[in-house]
C-alpha positions in Angstrom: -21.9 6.1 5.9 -18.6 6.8 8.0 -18.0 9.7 9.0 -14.3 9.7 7.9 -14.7 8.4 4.2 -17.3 11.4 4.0 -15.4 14.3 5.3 -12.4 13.0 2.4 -14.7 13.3 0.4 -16.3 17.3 1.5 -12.7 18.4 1.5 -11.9 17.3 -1.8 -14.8 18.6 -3.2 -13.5 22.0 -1.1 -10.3 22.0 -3.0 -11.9 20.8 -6.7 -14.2 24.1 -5.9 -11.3 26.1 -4.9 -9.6 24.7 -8.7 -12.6 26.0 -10.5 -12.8 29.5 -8.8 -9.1 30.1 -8.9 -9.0 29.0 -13.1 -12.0 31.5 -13.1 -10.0 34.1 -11.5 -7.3 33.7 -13.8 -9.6 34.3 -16.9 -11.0 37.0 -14.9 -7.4 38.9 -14.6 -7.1 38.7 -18.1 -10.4 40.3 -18.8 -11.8 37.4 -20.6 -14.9 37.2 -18.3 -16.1 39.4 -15.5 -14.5 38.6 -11.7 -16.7 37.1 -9.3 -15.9 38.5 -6.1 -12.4 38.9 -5.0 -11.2 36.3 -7.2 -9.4 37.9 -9.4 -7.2 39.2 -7.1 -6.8 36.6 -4.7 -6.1 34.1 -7.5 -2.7 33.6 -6.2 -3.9 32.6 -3.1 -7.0 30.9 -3.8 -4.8 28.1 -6.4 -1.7 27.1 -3.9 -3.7 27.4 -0.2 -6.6 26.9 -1.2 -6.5 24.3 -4.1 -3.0 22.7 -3.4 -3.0 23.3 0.3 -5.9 21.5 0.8 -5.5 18.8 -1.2 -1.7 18.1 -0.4 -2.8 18.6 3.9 -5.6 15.8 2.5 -3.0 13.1 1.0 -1.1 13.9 4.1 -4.0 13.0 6.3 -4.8 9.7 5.1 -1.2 8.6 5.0 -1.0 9.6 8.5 -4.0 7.6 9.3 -5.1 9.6 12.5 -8.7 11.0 12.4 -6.9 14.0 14.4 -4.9 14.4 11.7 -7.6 15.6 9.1 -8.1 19.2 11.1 -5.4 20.1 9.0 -7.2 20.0 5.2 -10.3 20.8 7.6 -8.3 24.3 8.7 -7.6 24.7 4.9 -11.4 23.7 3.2 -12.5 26.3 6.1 -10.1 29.0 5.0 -10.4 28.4 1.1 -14.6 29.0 2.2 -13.9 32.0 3.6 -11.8 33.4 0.4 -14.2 32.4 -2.1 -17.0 34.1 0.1 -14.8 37.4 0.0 -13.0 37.2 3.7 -9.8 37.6 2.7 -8.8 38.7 6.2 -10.0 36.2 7.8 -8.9 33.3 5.8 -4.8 34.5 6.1 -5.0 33.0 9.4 -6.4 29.6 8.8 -4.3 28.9 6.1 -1.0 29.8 8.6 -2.7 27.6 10.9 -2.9 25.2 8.3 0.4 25.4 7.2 1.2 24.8 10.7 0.0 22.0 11.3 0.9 20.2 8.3 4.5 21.3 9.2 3.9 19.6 12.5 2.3 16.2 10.7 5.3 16.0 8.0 7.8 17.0 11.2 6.2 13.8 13.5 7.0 11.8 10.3 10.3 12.8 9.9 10.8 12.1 14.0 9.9 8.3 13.3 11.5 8.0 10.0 14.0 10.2 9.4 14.6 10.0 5.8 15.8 12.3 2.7 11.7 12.0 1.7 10.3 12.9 4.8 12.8 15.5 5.6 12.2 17.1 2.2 8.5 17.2 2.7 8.6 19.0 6.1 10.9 21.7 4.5 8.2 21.9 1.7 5.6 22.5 4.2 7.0 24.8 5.9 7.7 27.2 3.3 3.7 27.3 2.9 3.0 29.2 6.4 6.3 31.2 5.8 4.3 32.9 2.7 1.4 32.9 4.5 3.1 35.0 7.3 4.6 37.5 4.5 1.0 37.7 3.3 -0.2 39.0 6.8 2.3 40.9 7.3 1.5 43.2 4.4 3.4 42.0 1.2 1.6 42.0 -2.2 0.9 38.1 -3.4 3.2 38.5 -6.3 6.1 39.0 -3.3 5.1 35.6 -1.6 3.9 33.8 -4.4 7.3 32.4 -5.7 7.4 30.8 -1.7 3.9 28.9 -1.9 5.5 28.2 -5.3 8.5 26.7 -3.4 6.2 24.9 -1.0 4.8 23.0 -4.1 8.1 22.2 -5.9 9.5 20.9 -3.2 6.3 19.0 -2.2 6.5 17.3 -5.9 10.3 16.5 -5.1 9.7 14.3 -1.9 7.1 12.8 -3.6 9.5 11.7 -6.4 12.1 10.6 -4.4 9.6 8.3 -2.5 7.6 6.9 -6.1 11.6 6.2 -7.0 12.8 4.6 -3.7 13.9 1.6 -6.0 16.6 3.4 -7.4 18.4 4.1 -4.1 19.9 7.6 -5.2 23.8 7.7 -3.8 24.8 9.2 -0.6 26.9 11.6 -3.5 23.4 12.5 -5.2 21.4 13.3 -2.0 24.4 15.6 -0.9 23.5 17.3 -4.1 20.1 17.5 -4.1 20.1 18.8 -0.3 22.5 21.6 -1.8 19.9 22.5 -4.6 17.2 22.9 -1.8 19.6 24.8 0.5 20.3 27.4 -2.3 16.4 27.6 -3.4 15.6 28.4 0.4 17.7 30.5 0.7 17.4 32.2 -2.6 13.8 32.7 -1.8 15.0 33.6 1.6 16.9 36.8 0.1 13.4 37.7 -1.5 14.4 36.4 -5.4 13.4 36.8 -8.3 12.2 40.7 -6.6 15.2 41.5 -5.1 18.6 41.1 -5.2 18.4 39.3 -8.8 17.3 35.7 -9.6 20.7 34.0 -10.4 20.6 32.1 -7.5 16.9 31.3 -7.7 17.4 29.9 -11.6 20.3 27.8 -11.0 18.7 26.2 -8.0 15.6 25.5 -9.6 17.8 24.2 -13.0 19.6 21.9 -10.4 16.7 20.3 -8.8 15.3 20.0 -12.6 18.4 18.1 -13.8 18.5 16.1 -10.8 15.4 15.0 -11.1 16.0 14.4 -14.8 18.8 11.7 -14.0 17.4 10.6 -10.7 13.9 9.6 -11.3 12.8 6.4 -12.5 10.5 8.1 -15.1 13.7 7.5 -17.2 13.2 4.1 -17.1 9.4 3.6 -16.9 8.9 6.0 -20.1 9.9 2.7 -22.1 7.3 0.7 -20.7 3.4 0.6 -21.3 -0.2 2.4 -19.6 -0.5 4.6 -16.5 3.3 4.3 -16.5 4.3 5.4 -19.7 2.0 8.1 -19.4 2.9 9.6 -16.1 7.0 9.4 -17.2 6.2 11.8 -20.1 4.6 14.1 -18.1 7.2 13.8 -15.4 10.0 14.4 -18.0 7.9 17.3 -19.4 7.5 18.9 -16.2 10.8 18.7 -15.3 11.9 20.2 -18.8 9.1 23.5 -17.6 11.1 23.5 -15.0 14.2 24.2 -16.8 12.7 26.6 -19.0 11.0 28.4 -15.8 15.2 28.8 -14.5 16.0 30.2 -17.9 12.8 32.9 -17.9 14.0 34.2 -14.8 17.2 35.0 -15.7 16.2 35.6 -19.6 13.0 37.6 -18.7 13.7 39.2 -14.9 10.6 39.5 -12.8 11.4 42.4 -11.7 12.6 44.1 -15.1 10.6 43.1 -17.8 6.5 43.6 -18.3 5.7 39.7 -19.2 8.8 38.0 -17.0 6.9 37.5 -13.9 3.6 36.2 -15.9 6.2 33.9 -17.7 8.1 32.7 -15.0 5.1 31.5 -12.2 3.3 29.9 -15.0 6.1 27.7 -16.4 6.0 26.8 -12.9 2.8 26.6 -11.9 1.4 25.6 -15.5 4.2 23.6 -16.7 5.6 22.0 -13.7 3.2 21.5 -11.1 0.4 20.9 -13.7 2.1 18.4 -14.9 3.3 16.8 -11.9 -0.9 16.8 -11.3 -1.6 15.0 -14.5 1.1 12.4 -13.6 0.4 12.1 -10.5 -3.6 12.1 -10.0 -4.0 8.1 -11.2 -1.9 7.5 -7.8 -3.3 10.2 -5.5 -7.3 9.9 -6.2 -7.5 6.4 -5.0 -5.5 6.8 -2.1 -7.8 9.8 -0.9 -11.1 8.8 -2.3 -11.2 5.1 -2.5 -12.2 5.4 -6.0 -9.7 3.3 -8.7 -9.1 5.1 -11.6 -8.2 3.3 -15.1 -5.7 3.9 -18.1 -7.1 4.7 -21.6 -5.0 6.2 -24.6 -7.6 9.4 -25.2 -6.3 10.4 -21.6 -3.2 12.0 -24.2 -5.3 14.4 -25.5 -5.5 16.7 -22.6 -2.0 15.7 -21.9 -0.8 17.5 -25.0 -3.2 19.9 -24.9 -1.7 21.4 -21.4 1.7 21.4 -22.8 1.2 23.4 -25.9 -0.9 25.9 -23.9 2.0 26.7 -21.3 4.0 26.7 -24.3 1.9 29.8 -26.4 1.6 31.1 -22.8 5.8 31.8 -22.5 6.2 32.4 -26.1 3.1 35.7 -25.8 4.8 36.6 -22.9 7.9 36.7 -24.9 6.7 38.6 -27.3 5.1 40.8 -25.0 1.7 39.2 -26.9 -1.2 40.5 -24.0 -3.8 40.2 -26.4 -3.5 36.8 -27.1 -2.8 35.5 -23.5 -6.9 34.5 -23.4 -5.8 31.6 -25.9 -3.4 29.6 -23.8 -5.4 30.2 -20.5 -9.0 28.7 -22.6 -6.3 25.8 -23.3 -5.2 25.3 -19.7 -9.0 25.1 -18.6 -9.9 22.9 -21.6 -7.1 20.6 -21.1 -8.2 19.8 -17.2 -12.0 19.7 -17.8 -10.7 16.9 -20.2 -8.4 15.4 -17.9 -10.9 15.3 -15.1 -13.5 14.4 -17.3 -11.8 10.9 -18.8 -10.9 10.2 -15.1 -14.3 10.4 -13.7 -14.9 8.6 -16.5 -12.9 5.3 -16.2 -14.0 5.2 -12.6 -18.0 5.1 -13.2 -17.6 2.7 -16.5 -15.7 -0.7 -16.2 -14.9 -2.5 -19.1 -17.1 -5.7 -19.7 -14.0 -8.2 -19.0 -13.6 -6.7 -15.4 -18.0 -6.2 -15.2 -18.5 -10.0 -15.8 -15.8 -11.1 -13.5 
């Protein structure tokens, strides 16, 4: 076996392990089951270094090509180790390291091909080690949780603009979506949704929403049929998270209200990103593991199931509902066993047509 293909392979299994321990740690904060080490209270940072981060430094990797290039998700597997083995300390700096260097991969890409996509994904990358650097210098992973936050919506928003290249967005439209991002920097610059308000920080992330609403080819290939039907309605239903996520931060302030942060992150994280997974994972799996992946109609299922949880999940926090927050987070878990499940699924069973060609 190559040594290459196999390392792809340890990191992503490094990053599914760092899924399962951070959805563990989420039950755990919620006193649903009993915390296993520090996970409960490095959830935060266990789900966007050391799930996302690794996995998002891995898809980077392989589209850069280099074998150099994968000491980046390396960094990352190694730091998300250390956190689930209880080194929080010494993990801060791998993942800043990590960050780091995925900065400089997304920044060399952006020398050669200076585009809107390529720009957008080093500014996304960069906002990853930014946190990081708040987190070692002593703020609480609430404080730097909306920036690794930022890191992944603007990760998802290159990543768009690239899957929709055929549309060719107008010079007018870019302007505006570089404004968007400007003001979401910058609003998370000034320390929002903790301080200072989160005006700025909701209609930034409500621009970037609607822009992607009217940009995005989803639009379009929501009226056709398979993988791309399906991945449309869970782009257009993240994008709508995203909407409602602006709305809870200005509705329910962080900073003001018990349930607003809870509300907020998971529209985001739940809602949006989750979503953006869902949509996205039929495209990213082959392209890291070599593995196709096929289409089936029960895929749905978990689908809908992860949209009504996030949906209970904001309307308890609404209602200020803590005792029945363990119901949406069993459905968030139950909805991606599925998903992974039915995808593992359709790459170990072929149809007969396709096994007696």
């Amino acid at each position: 076996m190559k040594l290459t293909p196999f390392l792809r392979i340890a990191l992503a299994v490094t990053a599914a392990a760092s899924l399962v321990a951070g959805l563990a740690g989420g039950l755990a904060r919620l006193g649903v089951v009993a915390p296993v080490g520090d996970t409960a209270d490095m959830h935060g940072a266990i789900m966007a270094s050391g799930f996302f981060g690794t996995l998002i430094s891995l898809e980077r990797a392989v589209a850069d090509g280099r074998l150099a290039a994968l000491l980046v998700p390396a960094v990352s597997a190694a730091g998300a180790i250390l956190l689930l083995c209880g080194y929080a300390e010494a993990t801060a700096p791998l993942f800043l390291l990590a960050g780091l260097g995925l900065t400089l991969l997304t920044g060399l890409a952006t020398w050669k091909l200076p585009t809107l996509f390529t720009g957008l994904m080093t500014a996304a990358a960069a906002l990853w080690p930014l946190g990081t650097l708040f987190w070692l210098s002593g703020r609480t992973l609430p404080d730097v949780g909306y920036v690794w936050l930022g890191f992944l919506i603007l990760t998802v928003v290159a990543e768009r603009i690239e899957l929709s290249r055929l549309l060719k967005p107008t010079l007018a439209a870019r302007g505006l979506l570089v404004v968007f991002v400007a003001l979401f920097v910058l609003a998370l610059g000034l320390g929002q949704p903790w301080q200072g308000g989160s005006a700025l920080l909701s209609v930034a992330l409500a621009g970037i929403a609607l822009w992607l609403l009217r940009e995005d080819i989803a639009l379009r290939t929501v009226r056709t049929r398979g993988f791309a039907r399906f991945s449309a309605i869970l782009l257009i239903c993240g994008y709508g998270w995203l909407i409602v996520a602006a709305a809870s931060l200005v509705l329910l302030p962080p900073g003001e209200t018990v349930y607003g942060h809870d509300a907020a992150i998971h529209a985001i994280a739940v809602g949006f990103i989750l979503s953006m997974v869902f949509a996205h994972a039929p495209i990213i799996l082959p392209a890291v593991t070599g593995a196709s992946v096929r289409y089936v109609p029960v895929l749905y299922l978990p689908a809908a199931l992860l949209q009504v949880a996030i949906g209970l999940r904001i309307t308890f926090d609404a209602m200020e509902a803590t005792d029945k927050l363990h119901c949406p987070a069993w459905l968030t878990i139950a909805a991606i066993v599925a998903y992974v499940a039915l995808l593992l699924g359709t790459m170990a069973v072929r149809p007969k047509t396709a096994a007696a060609g």
